[in-house]
C-alpha positions in Angstrom: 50.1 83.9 -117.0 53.4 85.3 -118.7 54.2 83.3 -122.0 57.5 81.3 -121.0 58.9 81.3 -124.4 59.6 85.2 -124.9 61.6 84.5 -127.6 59.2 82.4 -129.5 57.5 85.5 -129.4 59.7 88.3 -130.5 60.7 85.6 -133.4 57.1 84.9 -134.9 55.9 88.9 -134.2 59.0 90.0 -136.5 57.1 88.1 -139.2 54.2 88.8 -139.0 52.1 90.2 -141.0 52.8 87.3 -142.8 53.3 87.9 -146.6 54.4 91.7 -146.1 57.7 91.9 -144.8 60.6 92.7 -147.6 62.7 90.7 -145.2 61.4 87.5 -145.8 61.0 87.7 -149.1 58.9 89.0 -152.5 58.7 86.0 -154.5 56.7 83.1 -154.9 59.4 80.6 -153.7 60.6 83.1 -151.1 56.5 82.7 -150.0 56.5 78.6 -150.4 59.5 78.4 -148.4 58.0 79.9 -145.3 54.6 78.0 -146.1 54.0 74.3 -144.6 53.1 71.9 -147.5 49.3 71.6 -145.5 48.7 75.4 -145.1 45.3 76.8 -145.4 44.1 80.1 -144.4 40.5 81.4 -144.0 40.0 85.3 -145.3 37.8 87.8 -143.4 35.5 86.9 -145.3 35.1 83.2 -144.2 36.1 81.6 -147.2 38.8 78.8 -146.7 42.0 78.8 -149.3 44.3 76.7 -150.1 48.1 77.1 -150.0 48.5 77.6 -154.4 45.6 80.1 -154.6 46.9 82.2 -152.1 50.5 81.5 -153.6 49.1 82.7 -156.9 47.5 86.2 -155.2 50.8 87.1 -153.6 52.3 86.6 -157.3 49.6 89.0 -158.2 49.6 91.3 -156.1 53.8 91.6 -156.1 54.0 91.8 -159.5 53.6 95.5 -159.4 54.6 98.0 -156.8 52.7 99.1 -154.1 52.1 101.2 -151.0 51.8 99.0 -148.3 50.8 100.4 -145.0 50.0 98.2 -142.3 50.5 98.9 -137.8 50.3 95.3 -136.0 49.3 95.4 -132.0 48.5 93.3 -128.8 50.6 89.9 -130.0 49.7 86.9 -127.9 51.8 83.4 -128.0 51.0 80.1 -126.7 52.1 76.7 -127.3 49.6 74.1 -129.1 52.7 72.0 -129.1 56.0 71.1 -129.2 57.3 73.0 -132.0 53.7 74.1 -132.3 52.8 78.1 -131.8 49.4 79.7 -132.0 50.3 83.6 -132.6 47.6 86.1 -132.3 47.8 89.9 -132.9 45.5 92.9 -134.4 46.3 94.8 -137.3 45.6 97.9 -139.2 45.9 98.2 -142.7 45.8 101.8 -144.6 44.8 103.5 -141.3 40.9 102.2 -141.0 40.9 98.0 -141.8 41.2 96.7 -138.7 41.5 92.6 -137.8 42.4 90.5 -135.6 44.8 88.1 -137.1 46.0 84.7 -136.4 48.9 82.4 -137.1 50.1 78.8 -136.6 53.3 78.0 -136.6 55.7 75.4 -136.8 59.5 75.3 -136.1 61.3 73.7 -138.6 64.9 72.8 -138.9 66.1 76.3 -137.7 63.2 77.9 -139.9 59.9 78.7 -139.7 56.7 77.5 -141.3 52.9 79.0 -141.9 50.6 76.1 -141.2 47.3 77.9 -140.8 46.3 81.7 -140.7 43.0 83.6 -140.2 42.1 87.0 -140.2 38.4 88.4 -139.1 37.6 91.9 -139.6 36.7 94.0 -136.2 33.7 95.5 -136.2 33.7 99.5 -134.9 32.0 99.0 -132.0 34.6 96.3 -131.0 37.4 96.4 -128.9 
């Protein structure tokens, strides 16, 4: 079934991978603006974290400049809710990390919010 809300879908892909795009911002209130007060995320490696340590990693890690090089694929959107979006995509960071990624959002007053991401690492002989 086509997804009904195309541009639901074209919105949250344009941000996505979440955390990387200049657009959006570089900055620690620039990342807990777009992040809902309850976010959590779980890592490829199945640990759970909470919304200030990974606001603390992206101070970190933009601190100092960096190449990042990352190719997202195969998005996916459906609603969980109204005003409630489960985005799913693939991505490939630095040509050989590969994961499947996903995202729950929230539309806020004209903006939008993280509430949840995961990422799992694909094994080679997936597809």
């Amino acid at each position: 079934m086509e997804f009904e809300h195309e541009s639901v879908l074209a919105e949250l892909a344009a941000r996505e991978p979440i955390f990387h795009r200049p657009e959006f911002g570089r900055t620690r209130a620039k990342f807990e603006a777009m992040m809902d007060p309850e976010f959590r995320e779980v890592g490829a490696s199945g640990r759970e974290y909470t919304r200030d340590f990974v606001l603390g990693v992206l101070e970190e890690r933009y601190s100092a400049s960096f190449e990042d090089r990352w190719e997202t694929t195969d998005f996916r959107c459906q609603s969980l809710a109204p005003d409630l979006y489960l985005l799913t995509y693939k991505l490939v960071q630095d040509g050989t990390r590969k994961s499947r990624r996903a995202t729950i959002w929230r539309r806020t007053a004209g903006d939008w919010k993280i509430v949840y991401h995961q990422g799992t690492l694909i094994a080679d002989a997936a597809v």
